[in-house]
C-alpha positions in Angstrom: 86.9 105.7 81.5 87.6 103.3 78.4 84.4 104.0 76.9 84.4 107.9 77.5 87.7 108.4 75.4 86.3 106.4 72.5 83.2 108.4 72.2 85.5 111.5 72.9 87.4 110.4 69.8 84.6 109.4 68.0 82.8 112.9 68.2 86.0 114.8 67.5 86.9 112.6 64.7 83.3 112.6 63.4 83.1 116.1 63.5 86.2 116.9 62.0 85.2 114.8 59.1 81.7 116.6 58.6 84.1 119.8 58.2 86.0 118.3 56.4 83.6 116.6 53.7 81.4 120.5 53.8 85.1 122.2 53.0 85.0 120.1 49.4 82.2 122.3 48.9 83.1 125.4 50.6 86.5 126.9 50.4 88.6 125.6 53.1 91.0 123.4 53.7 89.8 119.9 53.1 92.4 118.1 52.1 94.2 118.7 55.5 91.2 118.4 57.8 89.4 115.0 56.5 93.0 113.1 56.7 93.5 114.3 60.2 89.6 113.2 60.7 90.7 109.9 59.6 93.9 109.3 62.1 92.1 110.2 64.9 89.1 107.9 63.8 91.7 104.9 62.8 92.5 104.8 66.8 89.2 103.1 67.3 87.8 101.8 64.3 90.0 99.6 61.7 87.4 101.0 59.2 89.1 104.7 59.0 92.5 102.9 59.4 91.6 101.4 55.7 90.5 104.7 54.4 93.5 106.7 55.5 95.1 104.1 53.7 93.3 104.6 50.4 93.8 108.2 50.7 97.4 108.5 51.0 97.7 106.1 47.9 95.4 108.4 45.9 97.4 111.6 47.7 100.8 109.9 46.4 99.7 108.7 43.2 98.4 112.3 42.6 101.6 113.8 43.5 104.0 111.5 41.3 101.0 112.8 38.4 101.7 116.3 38.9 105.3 116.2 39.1 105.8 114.2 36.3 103.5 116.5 34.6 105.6 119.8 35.8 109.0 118.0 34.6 107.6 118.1 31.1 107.5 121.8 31.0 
């Protein structure tokens, strides 16, 4: 049963990053859909744990960028 919930995740997760990574290219909501990709991914693999990681520095540090830049104006 162990083993049929981590490939479960693992397709889910897999696929929702492949829509995820094809919605950079097309318009769609990426940035929402590869991060969610990434949380259900980190419940098996430490790997995606470390990149969800990375991307919610770069999401912060992107954030603090634009709001300091809109406090300017």
């Amino acid at each position: 049963m162990k083993q049929v919930k981590k490939i479960a995740i693992t397709f889910a997760g897999g696929l929702l990053l492949l829509i995820g990574l094809l919605f950079i290219v097309l318009p769609g909501p990426a940035i929402l859909i590869i991060p969610l990709a990434l949380v259900l991914l980190s419940k098996e693999y430490p790997i995606a744990k470390e990149w969800l990681r990375k991307f919610q520095r770069y999401s912060r540090k992107s954030a603090e960028k634009l709001d300091s830049f809109f406090a300017k104006r």
